[in-house]
C-alpha positions in Angstrom: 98.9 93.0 81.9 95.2 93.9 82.9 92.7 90.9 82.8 90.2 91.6 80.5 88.1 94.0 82.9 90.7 95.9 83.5 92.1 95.0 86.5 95.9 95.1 87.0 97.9 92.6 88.0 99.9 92.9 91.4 103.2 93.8 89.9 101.6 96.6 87.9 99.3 98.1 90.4 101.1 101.7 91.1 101.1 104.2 94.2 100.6 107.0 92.1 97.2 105.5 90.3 96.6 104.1 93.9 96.8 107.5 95.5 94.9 109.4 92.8 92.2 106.5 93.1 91.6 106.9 96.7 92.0 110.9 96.4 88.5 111.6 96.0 86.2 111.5 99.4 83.4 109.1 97.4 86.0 107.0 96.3 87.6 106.5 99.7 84.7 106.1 101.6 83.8 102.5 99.2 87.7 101.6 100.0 87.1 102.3 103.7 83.4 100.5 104.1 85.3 97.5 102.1 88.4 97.9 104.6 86.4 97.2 107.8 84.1 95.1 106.4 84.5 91.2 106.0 87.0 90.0 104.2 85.7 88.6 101.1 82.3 90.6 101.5 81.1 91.4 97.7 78.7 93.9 97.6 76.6 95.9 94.6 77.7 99.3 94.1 75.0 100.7 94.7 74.8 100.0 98.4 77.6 102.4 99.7 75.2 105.4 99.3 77.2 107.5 96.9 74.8 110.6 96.6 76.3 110.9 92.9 74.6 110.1 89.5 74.8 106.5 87.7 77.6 107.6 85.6 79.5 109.3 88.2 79.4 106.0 90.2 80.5 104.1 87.5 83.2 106.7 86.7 84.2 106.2 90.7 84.0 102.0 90.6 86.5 102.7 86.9 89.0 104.5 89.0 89.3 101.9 91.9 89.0 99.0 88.8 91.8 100.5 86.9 94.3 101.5 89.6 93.8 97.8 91.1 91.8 98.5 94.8 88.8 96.8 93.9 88.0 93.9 91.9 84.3 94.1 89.6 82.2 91.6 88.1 79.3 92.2 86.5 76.5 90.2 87.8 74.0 90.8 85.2 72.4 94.2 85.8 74.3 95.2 88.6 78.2 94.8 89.2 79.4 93.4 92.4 82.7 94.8 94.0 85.3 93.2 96.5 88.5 94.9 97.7 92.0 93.5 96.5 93.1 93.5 99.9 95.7 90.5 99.6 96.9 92.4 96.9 96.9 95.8 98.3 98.6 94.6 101.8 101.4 93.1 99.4 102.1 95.6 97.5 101.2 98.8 99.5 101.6 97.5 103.0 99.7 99.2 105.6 98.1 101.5 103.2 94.4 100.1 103.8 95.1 100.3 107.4 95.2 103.9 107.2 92.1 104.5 105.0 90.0 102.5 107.4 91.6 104.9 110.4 90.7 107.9 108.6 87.3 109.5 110.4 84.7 110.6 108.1 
């Protein structure tokens, strides 16, 4: 069951919502900046340079939420965002590896 931000737990994280999620260019360049950054690096949203409105970028952070790639807290008046990478490697092994291969 989804924690009450709407993240999924491991078991119900799905390729298809996974796939769909990293589908869009915006949304896979935040997975792939994540990927070959630190770790446990959390940053603000607004610092992957998503040339896209407010709403749009909260629409994009939504999608990665709700199909389980990132994990988002609200820090007051701005959200902060980490990859599930743990989770992603367990589930969808080698997946991430591939987004953060992919040239932009």
């Amino acid at each position: 069951m989804a924690d009450e931000y709407g993240h999924p737990s491991v078991d119900e994280m799905r390729i298809g919502d996974v796939l769909a999620a990293v589908a869009d260019d915006n949304r896979r360049h935040v997975v792939r900046e994540l990927a070959l950054s630190d770790d446990t690096a959390e940053r603000s949203c607004t610092s992957f340079g998503l040339d896209v409105s407010k709403s749009t970028r909260s629409h994009h952070f939504k999608v990665l939420r709700e199909a389980g790639v990132v994990r988002q807290v609200d820090r007051g008046n701005k959200s902060g965002v980490t990859l599930r990478r743990d989770d992603l490697e367990r589930r969808f092994p080698g997946l991430l590896e591939l987004i953060a291969a992919e040239e932009r």
